[in-house]
One Martini backbone bead per residue (centre of mass of N, CA, C, O) as a GRO file, in nm:
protein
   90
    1UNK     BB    1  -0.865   2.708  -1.189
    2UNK     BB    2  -1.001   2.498  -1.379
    3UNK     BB    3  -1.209   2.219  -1.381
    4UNK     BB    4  -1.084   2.044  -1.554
    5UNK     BB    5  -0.793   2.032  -1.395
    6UNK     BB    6  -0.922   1.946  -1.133
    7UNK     BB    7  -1.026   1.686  -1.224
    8UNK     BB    8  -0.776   1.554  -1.357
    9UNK     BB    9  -0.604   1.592  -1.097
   10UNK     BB   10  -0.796   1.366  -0.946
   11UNK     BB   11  -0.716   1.135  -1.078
   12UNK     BB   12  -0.402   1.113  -1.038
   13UNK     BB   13  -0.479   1.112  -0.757
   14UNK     BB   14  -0.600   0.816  -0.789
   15UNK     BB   15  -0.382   0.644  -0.926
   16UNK     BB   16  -0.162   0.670  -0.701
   17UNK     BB   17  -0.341   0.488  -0.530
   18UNK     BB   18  -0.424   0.263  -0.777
   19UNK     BB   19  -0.102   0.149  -0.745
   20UNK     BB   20  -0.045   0.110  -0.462
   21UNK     BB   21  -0.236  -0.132  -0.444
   22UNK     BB   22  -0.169  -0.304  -0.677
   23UNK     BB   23   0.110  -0.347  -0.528
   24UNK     BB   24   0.002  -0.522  -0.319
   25UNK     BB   25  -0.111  -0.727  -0.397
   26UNK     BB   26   0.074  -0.859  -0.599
   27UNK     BB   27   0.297  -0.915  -0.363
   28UNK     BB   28   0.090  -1.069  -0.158
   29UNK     BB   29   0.049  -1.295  -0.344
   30UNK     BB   30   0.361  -1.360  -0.392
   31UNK     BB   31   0.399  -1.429  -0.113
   32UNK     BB   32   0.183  -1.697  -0.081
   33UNK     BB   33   0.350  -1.891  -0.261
   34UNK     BB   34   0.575  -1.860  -0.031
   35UNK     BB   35   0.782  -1.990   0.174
   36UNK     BB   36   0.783  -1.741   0.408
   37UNK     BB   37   0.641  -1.481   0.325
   38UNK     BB   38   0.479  -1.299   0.543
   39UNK     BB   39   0.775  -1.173   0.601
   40UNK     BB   40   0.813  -1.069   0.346
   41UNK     BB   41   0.540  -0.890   0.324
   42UNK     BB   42   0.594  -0.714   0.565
   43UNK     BB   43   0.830  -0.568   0.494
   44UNK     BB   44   0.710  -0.471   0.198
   45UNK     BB   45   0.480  -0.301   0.379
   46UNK     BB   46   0.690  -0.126   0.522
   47UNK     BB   47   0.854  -0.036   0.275
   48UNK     BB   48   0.582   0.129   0.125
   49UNK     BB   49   0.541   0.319   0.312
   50UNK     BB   50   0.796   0.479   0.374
   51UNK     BB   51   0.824   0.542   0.059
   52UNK     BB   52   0.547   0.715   0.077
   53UNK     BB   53   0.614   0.930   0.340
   54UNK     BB   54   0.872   1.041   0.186
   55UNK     BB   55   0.708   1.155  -0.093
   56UNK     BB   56   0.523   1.311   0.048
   57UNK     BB   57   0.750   1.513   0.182
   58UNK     BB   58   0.896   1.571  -0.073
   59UNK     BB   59   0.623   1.635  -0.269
   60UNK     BB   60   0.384   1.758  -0.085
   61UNK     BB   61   0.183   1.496  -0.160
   62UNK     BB   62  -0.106   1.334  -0.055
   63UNK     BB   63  -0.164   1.120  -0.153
   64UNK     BB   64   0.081   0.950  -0.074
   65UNK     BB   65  -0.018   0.938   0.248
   66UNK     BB   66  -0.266   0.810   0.177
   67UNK     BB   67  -0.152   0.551   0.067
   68UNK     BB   68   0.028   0.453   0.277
   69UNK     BB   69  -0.214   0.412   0.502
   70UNK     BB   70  -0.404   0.218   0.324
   71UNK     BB   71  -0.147   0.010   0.297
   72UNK     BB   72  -0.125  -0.036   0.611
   73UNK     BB   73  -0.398  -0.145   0.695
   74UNK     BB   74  -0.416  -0.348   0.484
   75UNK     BB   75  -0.131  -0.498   0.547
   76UNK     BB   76  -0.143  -0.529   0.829
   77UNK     BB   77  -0.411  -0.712   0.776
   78UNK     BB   78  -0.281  -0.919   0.652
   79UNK     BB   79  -0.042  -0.993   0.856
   80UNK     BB   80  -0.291  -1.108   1.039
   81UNK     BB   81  -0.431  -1.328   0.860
   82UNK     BB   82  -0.118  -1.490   0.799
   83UNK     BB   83  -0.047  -1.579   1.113
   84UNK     BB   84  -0.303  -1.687   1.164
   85UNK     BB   85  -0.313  -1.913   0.965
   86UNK     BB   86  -0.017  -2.038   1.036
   87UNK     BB   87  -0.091  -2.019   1.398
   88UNK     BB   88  -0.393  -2.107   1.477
   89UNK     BB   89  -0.519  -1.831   1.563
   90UNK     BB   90  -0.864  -1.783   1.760
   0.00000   0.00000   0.00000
């Protein structure tokens, strides 16, 4: 493998995780927008885990794999600052 094919990979790499986090913004927006949403989010993002750890299996690309981590700390403490904020807890 010439070095241009391994650039190329890396960036598909890369593409592969700002995707999936920019899907996560996303949906963690719109749900911020709706009463109740914060339930929404968290389903959606243990959803969107689960569904990247699958496809990393699948497909045995770590991107997936990455992306999934990235997901669940990024996601998971979103989940924990909108529920802070709900129930006013210091």
């Amino acid at each position: 493998m010439n070095e241009e094919e391994q650039e190329k990979r890396s960036e598909n790499r890369w593409k592969v995780v700002g995707f999936n986090v920019l899907g996560l913004v996303v949906y963690t927006l719109l749900c911020r927008l709706v009463d109740g949403g914060i339930v929404i989010d968290c389903v959606l993002v243990g959803l969107h885990v689960f569904i990247a750890l699958i496809l990393s299996l699948i497909l045995r690309k770590w991107e997936w794999f990455f992306s999934a981590v990235i997901v669940l700390v990024i996601g998971f403490s979103t989940c924990i600052i909108f529920l802070g904020s709900t129930f006013n807890v210091h």
